[in-house]
Structure formats: C-alpha cells, structure tokens
Residue, then its C-alpha position, 0 to 999 in steps of 0.5 A: x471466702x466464696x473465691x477460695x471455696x470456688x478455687x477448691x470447687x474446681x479442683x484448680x490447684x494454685x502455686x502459692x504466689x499465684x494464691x497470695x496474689x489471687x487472694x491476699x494482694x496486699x500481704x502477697x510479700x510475705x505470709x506473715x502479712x497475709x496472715x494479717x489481712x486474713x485475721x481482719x477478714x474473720x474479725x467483726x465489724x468494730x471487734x478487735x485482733x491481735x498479733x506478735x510478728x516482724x516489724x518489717x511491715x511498718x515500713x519497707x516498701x514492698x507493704x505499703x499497699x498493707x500500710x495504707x488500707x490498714x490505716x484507711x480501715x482499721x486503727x492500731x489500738x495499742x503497740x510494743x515495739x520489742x525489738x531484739x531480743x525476745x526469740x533469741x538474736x532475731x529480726x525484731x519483734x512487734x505485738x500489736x491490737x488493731x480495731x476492726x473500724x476506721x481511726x477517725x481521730x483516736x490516737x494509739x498508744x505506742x512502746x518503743x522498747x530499744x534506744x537502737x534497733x540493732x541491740x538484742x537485749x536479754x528478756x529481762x532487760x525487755x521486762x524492765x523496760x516495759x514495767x517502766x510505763x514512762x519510757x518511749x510512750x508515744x500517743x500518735x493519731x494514724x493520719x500523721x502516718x498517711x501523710x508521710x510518703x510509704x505510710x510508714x508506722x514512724x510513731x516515734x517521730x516528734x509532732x514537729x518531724x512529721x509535720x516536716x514532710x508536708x511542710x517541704x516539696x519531695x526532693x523528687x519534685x526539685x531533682x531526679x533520681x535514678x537507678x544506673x547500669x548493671x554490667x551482668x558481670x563486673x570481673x570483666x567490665x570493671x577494673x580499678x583506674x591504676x589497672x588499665x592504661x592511662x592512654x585508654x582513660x578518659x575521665x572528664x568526658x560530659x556527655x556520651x557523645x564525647x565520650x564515643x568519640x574519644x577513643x577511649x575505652x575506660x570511663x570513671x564508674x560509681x560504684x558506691x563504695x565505703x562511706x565517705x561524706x561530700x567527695x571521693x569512692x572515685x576508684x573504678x572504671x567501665x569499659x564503654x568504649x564505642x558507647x558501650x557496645x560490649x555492655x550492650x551486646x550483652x543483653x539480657x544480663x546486661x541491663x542499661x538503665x537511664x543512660x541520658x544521665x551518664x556523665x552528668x555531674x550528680x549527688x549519689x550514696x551507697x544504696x546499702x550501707x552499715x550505718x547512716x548514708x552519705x552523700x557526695x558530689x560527683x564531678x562530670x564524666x562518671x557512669x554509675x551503677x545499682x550500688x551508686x544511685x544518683x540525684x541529677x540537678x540542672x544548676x550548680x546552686x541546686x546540687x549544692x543545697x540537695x547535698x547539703x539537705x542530704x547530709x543534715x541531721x534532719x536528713x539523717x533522722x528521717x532516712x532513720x524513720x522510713x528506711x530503718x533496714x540500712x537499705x536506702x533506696x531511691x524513692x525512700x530518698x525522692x520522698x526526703x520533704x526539702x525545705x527552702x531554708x535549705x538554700x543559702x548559707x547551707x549550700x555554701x557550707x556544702x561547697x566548701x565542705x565538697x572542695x575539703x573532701x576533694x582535697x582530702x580525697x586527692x591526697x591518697x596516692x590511689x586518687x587519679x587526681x594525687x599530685x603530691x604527699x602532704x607529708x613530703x611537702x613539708x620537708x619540701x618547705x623545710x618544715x622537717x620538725x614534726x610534733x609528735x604527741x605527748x605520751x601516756 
C-alpha cells in the first residue's frame, strides 16, 4: 500500500507491466490473479475471501510463484470446479474461499463439476450436478499440491497418483530434455524429404561434424507433427548445409537452441496437441525444432524404458493433471516421477512396439524408407484371394 501511494506521490506514471511487476510480482501473468493477491492484501489475518474466476491458475506455469505462496500462506477452504458452460461456451470457470491463515493440516473440500474439461454443459446441467452432493467430492490436504513439481491445484487425483510424484526420480533427473531450432522462417529452410534432391540428402549422419563434412544440404528435420505413438512424422528436412551457416546467418530471427544434441537419437512429442501426447523414438540423423521437443538418453536401455513410461496410462493421466491446456511443455514433461519398475519388461514391450510402428511407418509410399506395397506383395506371392468383409 505505502509504495502505491508514494508512486501517486511523485506523480510517476507506470505502464501496466511495469505496475503488476512493481506490485503484483506473483499475479503479474494476468490481472485476474493480481486481483487475487490484492483481495488477500485487504483480507485480515485469518478472515476469509472469495472469487469466481478462470481456472488457468491451478496449474499453468506462468503462476506457479501464485500457487506456491498461496499454498504456503493461505488455505483453500472450499472449491467448485465449474468448468464450461456457466458464461456461455467460455474457458472454464472456478469459485473458490480461501482462509487468510496457513493450512496446517486442514483439508479443503473440493467439487469437480465435468467428466471432460472441454464439455460445455447448459446451466441446468451444472445445477444438477452440484444438488448431487456425492458427486466428484474430494477432500484434499494443500501439502499433497506442494509436493507435486509446479504446485498444481491437482485435487482430483487418487491419494495413490499424488504419492507418485515423490515416490519416483524426475524424468528430468534420468534424461535431458530440451527445446530445439527455430529456422525464423520455414518456407524457406524447410522442404518436405520427396521435394529436394536425393543426392543433396543425408539422413543418418550422428553428429555435426559428419553431417559438415557430408556435402550434403538437406537433413532429417522433427517437426512434431500428427499424433503418432512409437515411430514416424519423419516427412521434413532442414537446409543445414556447412553446419547451418544460412540458419546461422540469419540472426536474430534465427535462433539455435542446444545444437550439441542435433543428430543424437532421441524420444520427442508434439509440444501442441489435440488430445493426449504421444511419444516416438526417433532414430539418429534428425534435427528438431520448437514443435518437436526432445528427451536425449545416453543408453538404448534407458531410451526405451523413457518411451515406454511415456506412453503409459499413468504417464498420460498425469500429463492430464499438470498440463490440462493440451500445451505440453518441457518442464511439465521433466517433472513425470518415473518409477524404476518402469524397466525390464516395459522397455522390451516398448521396442517391439518401436520396430511395429517402424514397420508400419515405412509402408506409406512417403516414408524415405518405403520399400514395397503390402498390398502388391501379395500378389507377389500369389495370395491374389482377399477376403472382403461381410456386408450389412
């Protein structure tokens, strides 16, 4: 309060970036959670405050500094997850109490109000839901939240999902992750494989400097892609001929990011998705951008179990809890507790499950590694009876 007075004071005039940072450091992202650290300001000491408001803080990065002190100094008494639905086909809605004191061991009681948190439901529907005091009521202690990477407001998950994330190491502890090229304009670094000249391509060059001295211009490119489990979305290449030098000469719009990793084998998703990620190995010889963000391992053994963690049911629900935007970022990913029951029979299943998706990949006539049509083979063989379904 005495710094916004004194600001007045003077007569200094702040834009608003410059006033949220100043004064609101950890709602700064957006004035909705300014709104909130203001309402604890005017809010006695062990008094009670309330809010209707976007959802967007329980767990997106840019307000983990908002999640963490208010889990560190305030308790959320009592919250009703609206989702869509009660302003029109909107973003989601959340009301909430929060006690001006700290939680201690006081457990909040929590309402999910949707199965899917992209269904919008009319207002009556909400309605019912909420009359029926049984359903999706969770009773939650706020330190289950601080142990979990980001403080995500995950009240939903089981005692038992929670409890995995101090159980198992950081997939960020057992591999690296990390966030690749940015051409500054694709139209002209990109092409797809079948576009460009086969003598000018090299696709299995393992390191930079091979790849330098190839003579080759065009390189395998991850681009992310469609969503594909296991293998493939191998369909672009980069122009990173004499180690990139026309990327690199176009700075500042061109921006290279951890190029010690480029043509190392890796496991990467598409960082935007429509629905659940999906992890694929990628062989060696690729570069990889923004869009195809990558986990690097130093042993096949380990590649194999990341991927098969990464492709779990358990994997996936938990992406579901701290990166509910579809918008799965690097650190969200880093933070994934992996288990060391994770090795062993999962990492075989993961390779065999690789070498189908290979082999399915390279069936399309726009795989660089297409050899024949499984259709044409059969005739090949003389299997020219195919059995059609029955009908109707």
């Amino acid at each position: 309060m005495e710094s916004r007075t004194a600001f007045a004071e003077t007569g200094i005039r702040l834009t608003t970036t410059q006033f949220m940072k100043e004064e609101y450091s950890t709602g700064k992202a957006d004035l909705m959670t300014a709104f909130m650290v203001r309402a604890q300001e005017l809010t006695v000491s062990r008094g009670t405050w309330a809010m209707i408001n976007l959802p967007s803080w329980m767990s997106l990065k840019s307000f983990e500094d908002l999640r963490h002190d208010l889990l560190r100094i305030q308790r959320i008494s009592s919250m009703v997850h609206l989702g869509r639905g009660i302003f029109g086909s909107d973003f989601g809605t959340v009301a909430f109490v929060i006690d001006n004191a700290p939680a201690n061991s006081a457990r909040g009681v929590y309402r999910r109000l949707f199965e899917h948190h992209v269904d919008v439901r009319s207002v009556s529907a909400i309605e019912a839901l909420f009359r029926d005091s049984a359903y999706n009521r969770y009773e939650v202690s706020q330190a289950d939240f601080a142990a979990i990477p980001g403080c995500p407001i995950v009240y939903w998950l089981s005692e038992k999902m929670r409890a995995v994330f101090t159980a198992g190491a950081p997939l960020g502890a057992v591999a690296s992750l990390a966030v690749g090229l940015q051409t500054g304009d694709n139209s002209r670094f990109l092409r797809q494989w079948w576009e460009v000249s086969r003598s000018r391509s090299a696709f299995t060059c393992t390191s930079r400097e091979e790849a330098a001295s190839s003579g080759a211009r065009w390189f395998p490119y991850n681009k992310g892609g469609e969503f594909r489990k296991w293998y493939g979305n191998h369909e672009f290449v980069v122009n990173w001929e004499h180690d990139g030098a026309e990327i690199v000469a176009f700075k500042p719009r061109s921006v290279i990011r951890n190029p010690r990793t480029y043509f190392s084998p890796s496991v990467s998703w598409s960082k935007i998705s429509s629905g659940a990620p999906a992890f694929r190995a990628y062989p060696p010889g690729f570069l990889y951008d923004v869009a195809g963000t990558s986990i690097f391992v130093t042993a096949g053994q380990v590649a194999r179990r990341v991927i098969s963690f990464a492709n779990s049911q358990v994997a996936l629900e938990l992406l579901a809890a701290i990166a509910p935007t579809l918008n799965y970022e690097v650190g969200q990913v880093a933070g994934l507790p992996v288990a060391e029951a994770a090795a062993g029979r999962g990492a075989t299943i993961a390779a065999m499950a690789v070498d189908a998706a290979r082999v399915d990949w390279n069936t399309s006539e726009t795989s660089w590694g297409f050899r024949y049509n499984p259709l044409v083979a059969l005739f090949e063989r003389g299997e020219t009876s195919i059995p059609l379904s029955p009908g109707p």
